[in-house]
N, C-alpha and C positions, 0 to 999 in steps of 0.2 A: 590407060590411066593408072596411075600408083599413086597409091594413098598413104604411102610412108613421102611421097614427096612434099606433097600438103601439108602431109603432122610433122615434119623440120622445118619447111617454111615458116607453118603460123607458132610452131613453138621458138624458133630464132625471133619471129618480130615479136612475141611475149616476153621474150627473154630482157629484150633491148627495148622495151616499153615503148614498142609500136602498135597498138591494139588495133587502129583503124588499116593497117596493114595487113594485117592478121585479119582483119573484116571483111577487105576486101577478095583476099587471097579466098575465102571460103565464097563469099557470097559469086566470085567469076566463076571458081568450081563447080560449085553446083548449079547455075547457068548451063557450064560447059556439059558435065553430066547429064542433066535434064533433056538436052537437047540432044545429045547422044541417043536415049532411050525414048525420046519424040521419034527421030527417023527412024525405027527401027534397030538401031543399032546397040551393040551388047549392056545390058542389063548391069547396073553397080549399084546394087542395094546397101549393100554395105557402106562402103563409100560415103554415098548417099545421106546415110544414117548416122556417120560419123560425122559430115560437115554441119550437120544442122544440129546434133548436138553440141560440139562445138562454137557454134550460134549461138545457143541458150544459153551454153554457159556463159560465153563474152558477154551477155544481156544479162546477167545474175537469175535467169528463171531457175537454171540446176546448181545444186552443189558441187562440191569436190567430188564428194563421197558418191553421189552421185552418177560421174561422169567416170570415177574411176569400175564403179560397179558394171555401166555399161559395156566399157571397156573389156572387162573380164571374160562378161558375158558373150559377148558378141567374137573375140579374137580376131577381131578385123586383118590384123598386120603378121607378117609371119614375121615375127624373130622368135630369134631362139629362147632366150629365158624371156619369157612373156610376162610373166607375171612382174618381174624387176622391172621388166620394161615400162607397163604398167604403173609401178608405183613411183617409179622416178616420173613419169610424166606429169601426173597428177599434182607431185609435188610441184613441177615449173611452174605450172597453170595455177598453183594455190598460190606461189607463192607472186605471182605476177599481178594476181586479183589483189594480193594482200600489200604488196610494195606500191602499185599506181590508184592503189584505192578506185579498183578497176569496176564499172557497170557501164558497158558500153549502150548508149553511148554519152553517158555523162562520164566524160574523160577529162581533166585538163591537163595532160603531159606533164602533170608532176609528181614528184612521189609523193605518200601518206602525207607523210613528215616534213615536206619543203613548205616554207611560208608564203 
């Protein structure tokens, strides 16, 4: 399991204002994970901790700042400048909530601004 493959999935369907993509992309995840660490098999805390905040956020329960905070904290992903990494991401996700006038899941696929 890679968790950078999750965080370009559901940040491409944020990007392109698919948020129920991005929903579901999390919600099969941590299925799939949970069920990993049901049988026994190896342990993704992290991960884990990542998709369901994730969750919340798409639900409007956390913030940006928030999410970005945890991010820092926790250094889920290895890249190399983390912290850019970081703050570029935070920025998609604000700026996805802020363009589809996003709280999933009252969505209706259009931007702010569309009539």
């Amino acid at each position: 399991m890679n968790p950078v493959v999750d965080l370009e999935i559901i940040k491409s369907a944020l990007l392109y204002g698919e948020p129920t993509d991005a929903m579901e992309r999390i919600e099969s995840s941590l299925r799939r994970l949970k069920r990993f660490a049901d049988i026994g098999g190896k342990q993704y805390p992290d991960h884990i901790l990542f998709l369901t905040k994730m969750k919340e956020y798409l639900q409007g329960n956390i913030s940006s700042s928030d999410l970005g905070e945890f991010l820092m904290e926790k250094n889920i992903f290895q890249i190399e400048d983390y912290k850019s990494f970081v703050e570029n991401f935070v920025y998609y996700c604000e700026y996805s909530r802020d363009r589809y006038n996003l709280k999933f899941p009252d969505f209706d696929s259009k931007r702010c601004d569309d009539l």
